[in-house]
N, C-alpha and C positions, 0 to 999 in steps of 0.2 A: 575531656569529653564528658557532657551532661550523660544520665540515666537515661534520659527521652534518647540519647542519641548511639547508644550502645544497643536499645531495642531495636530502633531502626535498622542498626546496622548488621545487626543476630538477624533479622528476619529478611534482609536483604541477598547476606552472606548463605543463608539456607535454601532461597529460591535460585543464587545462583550454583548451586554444589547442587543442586536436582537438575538444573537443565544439563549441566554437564554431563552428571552420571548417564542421562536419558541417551548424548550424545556417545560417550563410551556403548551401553548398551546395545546398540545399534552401528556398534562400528565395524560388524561384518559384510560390506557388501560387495558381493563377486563378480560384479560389474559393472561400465559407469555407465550399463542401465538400470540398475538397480540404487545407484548412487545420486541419478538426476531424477529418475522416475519411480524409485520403491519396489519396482518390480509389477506395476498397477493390484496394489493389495491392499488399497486404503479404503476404510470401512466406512458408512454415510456420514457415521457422526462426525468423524475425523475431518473426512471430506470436509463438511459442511464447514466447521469449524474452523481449520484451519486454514481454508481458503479468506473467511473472515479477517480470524487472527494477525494474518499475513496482509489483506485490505488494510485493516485498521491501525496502520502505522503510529507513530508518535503525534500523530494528528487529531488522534481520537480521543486522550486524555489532558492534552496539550496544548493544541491547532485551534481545535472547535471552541472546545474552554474561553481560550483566549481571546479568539474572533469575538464570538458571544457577548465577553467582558467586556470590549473594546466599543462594538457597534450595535450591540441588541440583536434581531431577532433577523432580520432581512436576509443581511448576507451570508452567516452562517443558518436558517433555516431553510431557503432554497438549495442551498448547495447541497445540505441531507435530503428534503426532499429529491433531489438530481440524484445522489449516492444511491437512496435506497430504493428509486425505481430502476435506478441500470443493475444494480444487485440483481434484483427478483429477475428482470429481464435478460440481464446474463447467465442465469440459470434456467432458465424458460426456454431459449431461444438455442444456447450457444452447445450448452454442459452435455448433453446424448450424442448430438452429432458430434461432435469434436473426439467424445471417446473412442463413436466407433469408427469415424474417420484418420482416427491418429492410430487404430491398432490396425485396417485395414492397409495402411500404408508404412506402418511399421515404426511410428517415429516415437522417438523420447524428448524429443527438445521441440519447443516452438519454430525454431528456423529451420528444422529440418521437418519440422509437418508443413508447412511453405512450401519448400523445397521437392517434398516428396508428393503433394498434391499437383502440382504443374509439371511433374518429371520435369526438372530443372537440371540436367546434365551435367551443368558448366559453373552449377551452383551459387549460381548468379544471387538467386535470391535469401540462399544461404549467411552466403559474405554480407548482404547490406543490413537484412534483422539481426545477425550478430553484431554488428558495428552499432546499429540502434538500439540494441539493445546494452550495449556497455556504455555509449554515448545518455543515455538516460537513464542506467540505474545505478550508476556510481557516483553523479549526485542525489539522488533518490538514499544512497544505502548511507552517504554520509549526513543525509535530515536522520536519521535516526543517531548514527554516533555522538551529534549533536545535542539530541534530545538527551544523550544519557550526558554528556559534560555537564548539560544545564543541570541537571537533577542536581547531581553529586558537588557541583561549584555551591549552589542553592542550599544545598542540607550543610554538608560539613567543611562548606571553605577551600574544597580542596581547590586544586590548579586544574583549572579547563581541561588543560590539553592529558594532563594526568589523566584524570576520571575516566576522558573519551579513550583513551590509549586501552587502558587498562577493561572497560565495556568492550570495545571490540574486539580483544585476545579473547574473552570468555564467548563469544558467539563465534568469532572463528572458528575454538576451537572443536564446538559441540558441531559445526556445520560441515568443516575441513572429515570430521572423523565419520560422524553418523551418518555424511548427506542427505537426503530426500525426508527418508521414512524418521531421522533423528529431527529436522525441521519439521515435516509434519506432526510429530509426536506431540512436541516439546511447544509449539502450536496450538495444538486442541487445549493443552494442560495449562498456557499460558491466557487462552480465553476465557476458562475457568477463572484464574488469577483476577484477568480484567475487569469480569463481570463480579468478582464479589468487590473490587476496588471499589467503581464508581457505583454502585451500589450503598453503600458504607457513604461516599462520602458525600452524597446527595442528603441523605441521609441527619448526618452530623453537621454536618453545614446547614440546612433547613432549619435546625432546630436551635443551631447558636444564636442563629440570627433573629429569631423570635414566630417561626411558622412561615409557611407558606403566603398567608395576608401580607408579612411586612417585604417577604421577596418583591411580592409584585407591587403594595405602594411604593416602597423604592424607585423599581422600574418605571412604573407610569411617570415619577416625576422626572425623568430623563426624556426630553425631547425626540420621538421617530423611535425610543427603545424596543416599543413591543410592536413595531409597525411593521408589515409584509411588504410596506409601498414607500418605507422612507427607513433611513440608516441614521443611527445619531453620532455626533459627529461631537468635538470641544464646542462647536460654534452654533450648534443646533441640530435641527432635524434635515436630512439632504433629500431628495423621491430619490427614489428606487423605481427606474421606469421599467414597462416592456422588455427593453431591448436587452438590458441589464440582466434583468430576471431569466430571460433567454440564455443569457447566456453563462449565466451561474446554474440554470439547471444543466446544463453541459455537462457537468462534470459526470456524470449518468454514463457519458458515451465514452470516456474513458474505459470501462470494465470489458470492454468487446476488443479490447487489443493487453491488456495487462499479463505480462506472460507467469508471475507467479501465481495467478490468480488460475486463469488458465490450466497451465499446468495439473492441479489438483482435479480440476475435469477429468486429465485424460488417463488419471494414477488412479481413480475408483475401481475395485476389481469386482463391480456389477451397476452398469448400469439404471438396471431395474430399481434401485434404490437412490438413484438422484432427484426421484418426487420428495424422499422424506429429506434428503441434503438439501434443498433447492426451500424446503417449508422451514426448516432450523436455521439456518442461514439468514432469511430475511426475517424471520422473526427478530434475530438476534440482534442485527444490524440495524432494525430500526428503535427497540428500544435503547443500544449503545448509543447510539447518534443522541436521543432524545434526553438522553440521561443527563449527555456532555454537552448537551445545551444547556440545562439547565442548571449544571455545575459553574458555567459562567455567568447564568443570571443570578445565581445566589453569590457566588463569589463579588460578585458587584456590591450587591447588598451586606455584604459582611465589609468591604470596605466602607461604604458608607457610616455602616456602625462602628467605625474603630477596631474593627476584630483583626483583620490584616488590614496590611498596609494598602495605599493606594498605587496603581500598578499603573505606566504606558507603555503604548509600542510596544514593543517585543516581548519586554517582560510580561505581558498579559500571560503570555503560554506558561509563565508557572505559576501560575493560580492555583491550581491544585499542590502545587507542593508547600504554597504556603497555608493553604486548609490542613495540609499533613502535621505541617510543624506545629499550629496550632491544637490538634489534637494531642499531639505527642505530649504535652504539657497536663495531662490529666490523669496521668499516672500508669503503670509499668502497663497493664494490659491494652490502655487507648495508645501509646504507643508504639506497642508491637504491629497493632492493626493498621498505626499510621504508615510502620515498617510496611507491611501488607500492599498499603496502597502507591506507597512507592515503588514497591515490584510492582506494579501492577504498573506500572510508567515504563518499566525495562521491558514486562511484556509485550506492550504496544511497540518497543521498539524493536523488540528484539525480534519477536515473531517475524514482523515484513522484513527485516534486515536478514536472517538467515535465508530466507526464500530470496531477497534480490540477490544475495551472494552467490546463492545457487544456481539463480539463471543466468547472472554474467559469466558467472563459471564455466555454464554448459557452452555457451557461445563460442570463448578465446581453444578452451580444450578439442569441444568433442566439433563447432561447427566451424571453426577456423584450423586447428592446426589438426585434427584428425579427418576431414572430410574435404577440408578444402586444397589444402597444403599436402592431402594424402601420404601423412605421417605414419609408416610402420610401425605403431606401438601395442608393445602386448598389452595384455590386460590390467599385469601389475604397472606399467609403467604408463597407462591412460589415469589409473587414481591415482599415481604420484602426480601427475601434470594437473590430475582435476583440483587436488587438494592443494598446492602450490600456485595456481588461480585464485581460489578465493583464497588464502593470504594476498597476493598481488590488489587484487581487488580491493579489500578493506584497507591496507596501505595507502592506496589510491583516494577512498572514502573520508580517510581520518584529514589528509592532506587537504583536500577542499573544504569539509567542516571545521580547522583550522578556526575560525573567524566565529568564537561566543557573541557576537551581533549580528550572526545566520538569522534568520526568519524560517522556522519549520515550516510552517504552512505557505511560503512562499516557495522553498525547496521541490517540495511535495508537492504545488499546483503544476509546476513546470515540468517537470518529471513522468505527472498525471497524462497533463497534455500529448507527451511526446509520444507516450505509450498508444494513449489513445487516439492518435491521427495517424501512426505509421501503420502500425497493427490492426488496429479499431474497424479501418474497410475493408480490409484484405483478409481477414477473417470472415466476414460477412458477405463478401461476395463469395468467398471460398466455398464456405457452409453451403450456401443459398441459390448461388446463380452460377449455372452449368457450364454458360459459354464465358464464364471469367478467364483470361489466356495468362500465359506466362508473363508476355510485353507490358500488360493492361496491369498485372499485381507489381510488377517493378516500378514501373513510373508511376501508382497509386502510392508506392511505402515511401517512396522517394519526395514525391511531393509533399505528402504530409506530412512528412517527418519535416521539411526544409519551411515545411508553412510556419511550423509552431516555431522557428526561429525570426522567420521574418518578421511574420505579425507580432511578436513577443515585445523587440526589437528595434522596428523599423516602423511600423503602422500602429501600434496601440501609443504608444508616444503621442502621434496628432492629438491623442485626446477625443472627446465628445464620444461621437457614433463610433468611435474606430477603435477605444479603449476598454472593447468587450474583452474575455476569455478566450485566449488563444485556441484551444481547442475545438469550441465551436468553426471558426471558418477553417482551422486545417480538418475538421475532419471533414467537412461538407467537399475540398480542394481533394485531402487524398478519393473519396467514393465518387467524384464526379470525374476526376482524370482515370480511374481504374475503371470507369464505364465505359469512357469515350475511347480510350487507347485498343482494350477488348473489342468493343464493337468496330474496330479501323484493321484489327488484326486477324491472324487466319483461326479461324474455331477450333477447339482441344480437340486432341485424336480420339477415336472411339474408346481407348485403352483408359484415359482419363478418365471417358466419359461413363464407364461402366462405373468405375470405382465411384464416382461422385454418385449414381443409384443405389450402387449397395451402401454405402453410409446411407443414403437417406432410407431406402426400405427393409433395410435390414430389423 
């Protein structure tokens, strides 16, 4: 093993011996509401942070990078545009009521704020967002297990399936112990990480390649690269019409159903400070976004000049780790930092993978076999079962990412989707619209959820008009069925209907 490669791996091995300890430290929680939910004692910045953190999956160093390298400017800069207006708007809209309608009705999990806003008895609606939610976030948590095989194959040759093995025992282990308040931690700390990574390597790359001028004459000589209205393609420039556009800002509508995302709403222990969350937050995510474009417009440019190699398909998404390895070659201190930037690849995954473990977690434990199945379990024997879910889960996870010719960002688009058409309306009308009924939120998650399969599936296949983003028509299918059904069905009892006033006037 080179010197370049002994740094990398010092700085690697130190980032992850801190997320652990973070995960020890936090391994006392007295209950698995304090285990799913923190106990609601998470401070703004945390909040803000690691609500991102947890967003910004292996996509964000990776995903966009790659897209960018792959096609210019179109398809991945709508889709940030989409990302970082549903951000600001999921914290505008969603982040206050949700707090005080989740502590008003008592809930710590997503399916049981469902549940408990429609007094759901029979927990109807319990069982189907748990099933949705495990059905979409355990391929969701294996794009990430994924992201780290690649890393680790990519640097030191190791075997795929190794690396990814061996990444998800260290996040189990910090997740299974600390829960909630060790994920959100380890989050905030891992955003820090991020933000000096692609920082740095915006940075160093800009500069390899000869400045900012040769980035973009590069670009311009690539047919539709730097176009908003056309995609460059091996064969030319393609348009990027209307309907396209539409439907790549979609991914926007995603954040209004994301239960990790979510979640950290209803864990702030004041409200009153979700304006300063809600303003760190979208700050952050629009420069992140902005950065990781630009990391795949230079990375292009660095291929063109022989600096790294020339990359397709898939392997775009490590563009960045071949800027790392490049660096690492400039001696023990550029190294280290390349170390640096490589955790900073774990943090992108790590952060959302701790948080999706946690909310499948909450699902199979606390809203299937403890509420639904009305399991007498004590207290210590609900964290033995919570912590014994997420191993099951990441088991689960390694098993489908199996396959180093995964597609991250195609993992992550589907996932996105599903989040945001089952959850996406039925939050919104929860929030928002008073006479939303029980009937109306069942056959709303039910649809949308079964859209993003069809159209995925069965209709974008046709091609042309019909080969938009699944998520757009399921979520328009789930809020148009969850209207019609409501308004066919008998109106909430008074008892509901107080509670939906005090969340909103309180």
């Amino acid at each position: 093993m080179t010197t370049a490669s002994i740094c990398i791996l010092i700085a690697i091995v130190v980032y992850l011996v801190g997320v652990l300890s973070i995960g020890f430290r936090f391994a006392k929680n007295e209950s698995t509401s304090d285990f799913y939910l923190g106990g609601r004692k998470l401070g703004p910045l945390v909040t803000a942070m690691s609500a991102e953190a947890s967003d910004m999956s292996s996509y964000l160093l990776m995903g966009l990078p790659g897209l960018a390298y792959l096609s210019g400017v179109a398809d991945v800069g709508w889709t940030v545009i989409g990302l970082a207006a549903g951000t600001y708007l999921n914290w505008l809209l969603t982040a206050r009521r949700l707090r005080r309608y989740s502590q008003i009705t008592g809930s710590f999990t997503l399916p049981q704020f469902f549940s408990n806003r429609f007094h759901d008895k029979k927990n109807i609606l319990t069982i189907i967002a748990a099933i949705m939610i495990i059905v979409f976030f355990v391929p969701y948590t294996a794009s990430g297990f994924a992201a780290c095989g690649k890393l680790f194959n990519s640097l030191f040759g190791w075997n795929y399936m190794t690396a990814m093995i061996i990444s998800a025992i260290v996040i189990v282990c910090y997740t299974a112990v600390g829960g909630f308040m060790a994920a959100s931690t380890t989050d905030f700390i891992q955003s820090i990480i991020m933000t000096i990574a692609i920082l740095f390597v915006i940075i160093f790359s800009t500069v390899s390649v000869g400045g900012i001028g040769a980035v973009m004459e590069n670009a311009r000589e690539l047919p539709g690269y730097l176009s908003l209205t056309a995609t460059h393609t091996a064969a030319g420039a393609e348009p990027y019409g209307l309907l396209k556009i539409a439907s790549t800002l979609a991914w926007g509508l995603g954040y209004f159903g994301m239960p990790h995302i979510l979640l950290r709403f209803m864990a702030i222990n004041d409200e009153n400070k979700l304006k300063l969350s809600r303003r760190v937050a979208s700050i952050w995510v629009v420069i992140a976004m902005a950065v990781a474009i630009l990391i795949g417009l230079v990375g292009r440019a660095m291929s063109a000049h022989g600096l790294v190699a020339t990359l397709e398909g898939n392997n775009t998404e490590t563009i960045i780790v071949r800027i790392s390895d490049l660096l690492s070659t400039h001696g023990i201190i550029p190294a280290l930092m390349a170390g640096l930037i490589l955790a900073g690849i774990l943090a992108c995954t790590m952060s959302t993978a701790d948080s999706q473990l946690l909310a499948a977690s909450s699902s199979v434990s606390q809203n299937i076999l403890s509420e639904t199945l009305n399991l007498n379990l004590s207290q210590k024997g609900s964290m033995i079962i919570a912590r014994l879910t997420v191993v099951v889960i990441a088991i689960l996870g390694v098993f489908i990412a199996r396959n180093p010719d995964s597609s991250i960002f195609g993992i992550v688009s589907f996932a996105w989707a599903g989040f945001g058409a089952a959850f996406g309306p039925i939050m919104m009308c929860a929030l928002f619209w008073k006479r939303t009924t029980l009937p109306g939120a069942v056959a709303g998650m039910i649809s949308g959820g079964v859209m993003v399969f069809v159209w995925k599936y069965l209709i974008a296949p046709l091609g042309g008009v019909w080969s938009i983003y699944e998520l757009l028509p399921a979520f328009i299918v789930g809020i148009v069925v969850t209207i019609v059904i409501s308004l066919l069905t008998k109106a909430p009892g008074k008892d509901i209907e107080a509670e939906f006033e005090a969340a909103k006037s309180r």
